[in-house]
C-alpha positions as CSV (number, residue, x, y, z in Angstrom):
1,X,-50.2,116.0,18.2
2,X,-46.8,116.9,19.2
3,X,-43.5,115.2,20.2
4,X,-43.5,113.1,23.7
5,X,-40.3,115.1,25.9
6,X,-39.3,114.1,29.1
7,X,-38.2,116.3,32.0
8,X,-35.5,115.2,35.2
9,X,-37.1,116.9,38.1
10,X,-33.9,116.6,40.3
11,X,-35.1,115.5,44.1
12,X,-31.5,117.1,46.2
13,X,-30.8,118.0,49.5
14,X,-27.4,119.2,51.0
15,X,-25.6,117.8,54.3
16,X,-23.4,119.9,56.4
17,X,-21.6,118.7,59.5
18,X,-20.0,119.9,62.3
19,X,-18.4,118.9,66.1
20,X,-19.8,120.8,69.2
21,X,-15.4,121.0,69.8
22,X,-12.5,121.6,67.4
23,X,-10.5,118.4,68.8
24,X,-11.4,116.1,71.6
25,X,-9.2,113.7,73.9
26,X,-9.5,109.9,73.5
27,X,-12.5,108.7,75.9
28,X,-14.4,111.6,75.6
29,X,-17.4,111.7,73.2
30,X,-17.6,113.4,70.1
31,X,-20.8,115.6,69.3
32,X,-21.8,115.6,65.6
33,X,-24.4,117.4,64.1
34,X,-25.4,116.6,61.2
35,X,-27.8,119.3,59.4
36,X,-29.4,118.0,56.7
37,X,-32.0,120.3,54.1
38,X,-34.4,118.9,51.1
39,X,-33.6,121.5,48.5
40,X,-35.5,119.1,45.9
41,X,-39.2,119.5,44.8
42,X,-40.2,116.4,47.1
43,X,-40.5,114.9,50.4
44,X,-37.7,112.6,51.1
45,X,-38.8,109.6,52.8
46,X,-37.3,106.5,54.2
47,X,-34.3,107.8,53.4
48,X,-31.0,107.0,55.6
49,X,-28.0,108.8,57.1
50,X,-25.0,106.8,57.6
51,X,-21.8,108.1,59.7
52,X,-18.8,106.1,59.8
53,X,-15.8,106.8,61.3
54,X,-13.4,103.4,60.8
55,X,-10.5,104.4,63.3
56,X,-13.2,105.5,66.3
57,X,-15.1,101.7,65.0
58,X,-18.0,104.2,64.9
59,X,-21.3,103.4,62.4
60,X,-25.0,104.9,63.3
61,X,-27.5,105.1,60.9
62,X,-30.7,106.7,61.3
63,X,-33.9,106.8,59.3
64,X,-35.5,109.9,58.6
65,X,-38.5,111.5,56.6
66,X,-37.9,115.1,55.4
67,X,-40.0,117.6,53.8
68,X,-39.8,119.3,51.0
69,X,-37.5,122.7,51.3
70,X,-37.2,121.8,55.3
71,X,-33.8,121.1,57.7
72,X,-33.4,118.6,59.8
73,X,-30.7,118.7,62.5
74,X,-29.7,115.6,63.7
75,X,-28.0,114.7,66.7
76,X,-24.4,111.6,67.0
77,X,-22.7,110.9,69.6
78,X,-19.3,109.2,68.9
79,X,-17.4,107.7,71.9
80,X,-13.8,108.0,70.9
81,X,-11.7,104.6,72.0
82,X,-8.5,104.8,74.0
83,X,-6.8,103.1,71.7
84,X,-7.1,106.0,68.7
85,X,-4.7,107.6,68.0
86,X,-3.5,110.9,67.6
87,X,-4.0,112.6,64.2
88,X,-6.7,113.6,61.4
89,X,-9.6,110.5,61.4
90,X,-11.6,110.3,58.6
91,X,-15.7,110.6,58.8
92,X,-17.8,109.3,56.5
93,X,-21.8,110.9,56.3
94,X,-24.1,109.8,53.5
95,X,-27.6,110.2,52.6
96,X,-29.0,107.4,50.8
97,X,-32.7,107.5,49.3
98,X,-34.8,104.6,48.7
99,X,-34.1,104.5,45.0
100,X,-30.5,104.1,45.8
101,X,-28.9,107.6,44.9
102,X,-26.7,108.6,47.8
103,X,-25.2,111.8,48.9
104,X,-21.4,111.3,50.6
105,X,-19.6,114.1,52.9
106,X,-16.4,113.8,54.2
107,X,-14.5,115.5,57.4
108,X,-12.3,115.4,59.9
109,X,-12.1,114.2,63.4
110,X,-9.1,115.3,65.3
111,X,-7.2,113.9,68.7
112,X,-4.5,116.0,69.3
113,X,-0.5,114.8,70.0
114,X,-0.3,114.6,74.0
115,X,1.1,117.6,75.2
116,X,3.1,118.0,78.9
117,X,2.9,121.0,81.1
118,X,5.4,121.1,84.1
119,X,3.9,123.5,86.8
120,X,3.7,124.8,90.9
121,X,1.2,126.7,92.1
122,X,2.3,126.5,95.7
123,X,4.0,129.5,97.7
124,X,7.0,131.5,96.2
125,X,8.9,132.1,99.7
126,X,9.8,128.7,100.8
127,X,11.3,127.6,104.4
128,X,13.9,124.8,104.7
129,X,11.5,121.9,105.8
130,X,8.8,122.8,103.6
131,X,7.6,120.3,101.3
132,X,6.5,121.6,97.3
133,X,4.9,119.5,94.9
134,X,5.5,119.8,91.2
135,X,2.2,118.6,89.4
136,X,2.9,117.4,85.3
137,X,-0.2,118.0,82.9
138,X,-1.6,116.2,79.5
139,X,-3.5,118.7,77.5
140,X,-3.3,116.8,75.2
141,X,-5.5,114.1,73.5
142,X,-3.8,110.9,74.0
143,X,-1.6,109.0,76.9
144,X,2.0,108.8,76.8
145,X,4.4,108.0,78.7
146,X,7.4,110.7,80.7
147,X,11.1,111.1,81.6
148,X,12.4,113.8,83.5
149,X,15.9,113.3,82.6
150,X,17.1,116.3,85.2
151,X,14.3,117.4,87.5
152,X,16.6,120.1,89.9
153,X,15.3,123.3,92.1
154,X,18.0,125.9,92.8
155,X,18.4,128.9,95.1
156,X,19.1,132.4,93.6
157,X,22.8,131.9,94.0
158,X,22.6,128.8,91.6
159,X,23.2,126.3,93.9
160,X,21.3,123.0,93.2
161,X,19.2,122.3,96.4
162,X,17.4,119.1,94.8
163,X,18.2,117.3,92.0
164,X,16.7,113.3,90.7
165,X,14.1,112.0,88.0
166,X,10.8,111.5,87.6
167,X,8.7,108.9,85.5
168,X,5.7,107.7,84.5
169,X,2.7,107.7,82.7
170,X,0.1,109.5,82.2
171,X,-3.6,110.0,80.3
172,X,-4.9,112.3,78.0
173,X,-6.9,115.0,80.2
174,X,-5.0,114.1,83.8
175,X,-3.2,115.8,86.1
176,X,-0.9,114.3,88.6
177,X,2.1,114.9,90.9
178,X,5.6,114.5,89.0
179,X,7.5,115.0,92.5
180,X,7.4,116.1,95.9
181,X,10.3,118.1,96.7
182,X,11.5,118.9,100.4
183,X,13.3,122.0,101.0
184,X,16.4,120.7,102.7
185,X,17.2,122.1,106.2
186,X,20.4,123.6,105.3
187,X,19.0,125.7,102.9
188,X,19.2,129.2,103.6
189,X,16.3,132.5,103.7
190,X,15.9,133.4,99.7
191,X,14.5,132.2,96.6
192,X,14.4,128.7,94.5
193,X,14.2,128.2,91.2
């Protein structure tokens, strides 16, 4: 004969996420992995793990049955739009049991500012005649647009050889020409810059 008493018997489990890269380019895909672990005391089934990320328009959900105290690595692949923007894009994981209690997690997923490297990789000695090409670069993780405002090759006496513009466009990833320069035929034996 004693007093009825209740006990909560929590059912938990933990989500941790990561990206297979620190930062990604638009129209590349985004690997996410999303480890998930029943700590409770039992199996979890039916339940369902939601990731949403709004500015990528991304939303998979997947139904999964976990035991208790085991992990369960699960695989998303997000295509990222070319129309995202750079910056810090929120992601949204939850795990939602069949009674209704969820679990949320929250990260980041970041696209990079596009970012323009000017560069030659042809010979250093240079004959008048001779043709160089000056490639442009986006490391970067979105497209943009360029100006070359004074785009000039000089020899070692500071005399400007070449000078004019260049621009364009170019996407996130790429690597084009920016100019093709012609060593003019008056130019003497030395070096350009």
């Amino acid at each position: 004969t004693g007093q009825p008493s209740t006990k909560a018997i929590a059912n938990t489990a933990t989500l941790a996420l990561s990206f297979d890269k620190p930062s990604y380019r638009i129209r590349e895909a985004a690997n996410l992995t999303v480890d998930l672990t029943n700590t409770g005391k039992f199996n979890l089934e039916n339940a369902t793990v939601t990731v949403f990320i709004p500015d990528a328009g991304f939303t998979d959900i997947k139904t999964v049955t976990i035991g208790q105290g085991q992990a369960l690595p699960l695989q998303f692949v997000v295509p990222l739009p070319d129309t995202m923007a750079a910056g810090q894009h929120d992601m949204n994981v939850s795990l939602t049991l069949p009674s209704g209690s969820s679990i949320v997690q929250t990260a980041k997923l970041t696209v990079p500012e596009s970012a323009l490297n000017i560069g030659y990789s042809g010979l250093t000695n240079l004959t008048a005649g001779e043709t160089i090409s000056i490639d442009v670069t986006n490391t970067g993780g979105v497209d943009t647009g360029y100006t070359s405002v004074n785009l000039a090759m000089t020899d070692d006496n500071g005399v400007v050889i070449h000078q004019g513009n260049a621009a364009g466009s170019i996407l996130a990833g790429e690597k084009k020409t920016l100019a093709n320069i012609q060593v003019p035929s008056q130019a003497i034996k030395g070096s350009v810059a």
